[in-house]
N, C-alpha and C positions, 0 to 999 in steps of 0.2 A: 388536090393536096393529099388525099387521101390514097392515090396509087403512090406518091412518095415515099409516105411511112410503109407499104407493103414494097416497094423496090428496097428500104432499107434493110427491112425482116428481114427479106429473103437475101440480100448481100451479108448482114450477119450472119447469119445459117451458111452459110455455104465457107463463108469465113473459118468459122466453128469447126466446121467437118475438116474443111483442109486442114488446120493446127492439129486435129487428131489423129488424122491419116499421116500427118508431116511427125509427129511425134511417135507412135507407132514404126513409124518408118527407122526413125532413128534409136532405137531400142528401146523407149519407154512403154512400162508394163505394169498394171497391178500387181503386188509380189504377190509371188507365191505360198501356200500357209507350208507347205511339208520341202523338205531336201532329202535326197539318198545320201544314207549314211557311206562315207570311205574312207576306211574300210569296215567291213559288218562289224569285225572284234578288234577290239585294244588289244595292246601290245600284251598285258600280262595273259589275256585269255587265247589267245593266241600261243603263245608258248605252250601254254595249259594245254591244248588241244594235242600239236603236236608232241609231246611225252606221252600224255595217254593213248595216242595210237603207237606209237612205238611201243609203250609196253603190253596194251591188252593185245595187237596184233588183229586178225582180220575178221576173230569169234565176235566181232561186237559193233554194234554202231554208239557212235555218239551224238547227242543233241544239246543243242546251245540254247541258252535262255529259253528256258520253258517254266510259263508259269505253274506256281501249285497246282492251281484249279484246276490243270488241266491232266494230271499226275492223278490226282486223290479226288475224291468223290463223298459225297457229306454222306453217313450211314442213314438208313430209308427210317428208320424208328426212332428218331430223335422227334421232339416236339417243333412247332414252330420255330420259336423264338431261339432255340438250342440250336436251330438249323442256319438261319441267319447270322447269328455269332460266330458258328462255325464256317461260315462263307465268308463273313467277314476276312477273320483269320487267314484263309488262306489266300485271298487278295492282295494281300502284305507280302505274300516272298514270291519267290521263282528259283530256280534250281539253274548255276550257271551251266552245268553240265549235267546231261545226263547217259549212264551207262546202258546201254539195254544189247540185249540179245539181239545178235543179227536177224534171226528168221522169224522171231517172235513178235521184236521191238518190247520183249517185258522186259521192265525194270530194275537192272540189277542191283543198282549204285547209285548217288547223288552227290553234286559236289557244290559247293558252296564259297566264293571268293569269296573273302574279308578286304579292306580297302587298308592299303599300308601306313602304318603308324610308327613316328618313330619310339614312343614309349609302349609299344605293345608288340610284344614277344609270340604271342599264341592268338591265334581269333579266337575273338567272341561267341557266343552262342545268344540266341531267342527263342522264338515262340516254334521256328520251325524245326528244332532239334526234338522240343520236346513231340511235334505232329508226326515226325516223320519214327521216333521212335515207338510211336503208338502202334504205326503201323506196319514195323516193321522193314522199314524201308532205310539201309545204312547210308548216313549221311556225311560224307568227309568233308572238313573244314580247311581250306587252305588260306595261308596270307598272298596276296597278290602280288607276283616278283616277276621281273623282266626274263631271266630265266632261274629253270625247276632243276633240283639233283633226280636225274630219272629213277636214282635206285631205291629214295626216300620216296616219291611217289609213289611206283611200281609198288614197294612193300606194303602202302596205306592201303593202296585200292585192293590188291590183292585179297589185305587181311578183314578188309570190313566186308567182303563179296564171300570169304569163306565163312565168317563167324555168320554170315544170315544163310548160307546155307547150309550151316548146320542145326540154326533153330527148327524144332519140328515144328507143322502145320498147328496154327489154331485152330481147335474144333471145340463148340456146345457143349456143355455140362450136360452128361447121360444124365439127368435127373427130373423126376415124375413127381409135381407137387397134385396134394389131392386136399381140398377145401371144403367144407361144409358148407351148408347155403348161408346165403348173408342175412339170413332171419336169426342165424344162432352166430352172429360175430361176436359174443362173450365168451362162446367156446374157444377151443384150443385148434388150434391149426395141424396139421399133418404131415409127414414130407415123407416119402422113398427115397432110401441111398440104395444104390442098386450096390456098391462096392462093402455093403455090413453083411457080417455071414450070420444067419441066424440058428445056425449047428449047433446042439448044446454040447461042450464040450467031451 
């Protein structure tokens, strides 16, 4: 009796296997978790791309979706928790576009789609208008449209690529603070301006 139930196992099992192999065969599969996206860019970014090379021409490269993080860098003197909040932040955007020099890839320019609305005339701004103005870095805002007027773009990017470089370089306050020792903090404190003339008239 006993080789019976193991004649049966083993016709189960073998049963089992063909159904899987037979199914297999015939295209069942575990799905898949991920697809290739087609194509990379929607229709309005796409447009988008093509105007911008036609008007910046062949001084420049372009990059598509890049996130912040990967753009801006958290300043090294910030505290902990100032540092985190600022990572936060910048987690939240990405740059549809980005302008950069061809030989350098430094960053000229940033562009930013809006999602089309029919009761909104102008996009939005947030948080990464006000990071990208911190640093210096022109940010253009466009509404997302199937196609662009090239001469209203050409003129935006143009004008936000000239006005940053015309800002001069930030640089450090030339200035020498000089402190007592902390045994005498009721005292008064010190400061050098190097820019005060001390000439008597």
């Amino acid at each position: 009796m006993g080789h019976f139930y193991i004649l049966i196992g083993l016709g189960g099992f073998v049963l089992l296997v063909s159904l899987i192999s037979l199914a297999r065969a015939l295209g069942w599969r575990r799905p898949r978790p991920y697809i290739l996206r087609a194509p990379l860019l929607d229709v309005p970014e796409r447009a988008l791309l093509a105007v911008l090379e036609h008007s910046l021409g062949a001084d420049y490269r372009l990059l598509v979706r890049v996130r912040a993080s990967e753009v801006l860098d958290i300043a090294p003197r910030l505290r902990r928790r100032e540092r985190e909040r600022a990572a936060e932040r910048l987690e939240r955007h990405r740059f549809d576009v980005l302008i950069c020099e061809r030989e350098t890839l430094t960053v000229r320019c940033a562009v930013s789609l809006a999602p089309r609305r029919f009761w909104r005339k102008t996009p939005g701004t947030d948080g990464l208008d006000r990071i990208c103005q911190s640093v210096g870095l022109p940010l253009v805002r466009l509404i997302e449209q199937p196609h662009y007027a090239i001469a209203e773009v050409e003129a935006r990017m143009r004008e936000a690529m000239s006005a940053s470089a015309r800002q001069p370089p930030s640089s450090p306050q030339l200035e020498t603070e000089l402190t007592k020792s902390s045994l005498f903090d009721d005292e008064p404190h010190f400061r050098i301006d190097h820019d005060l003339d001390l000439d008597d008239p």
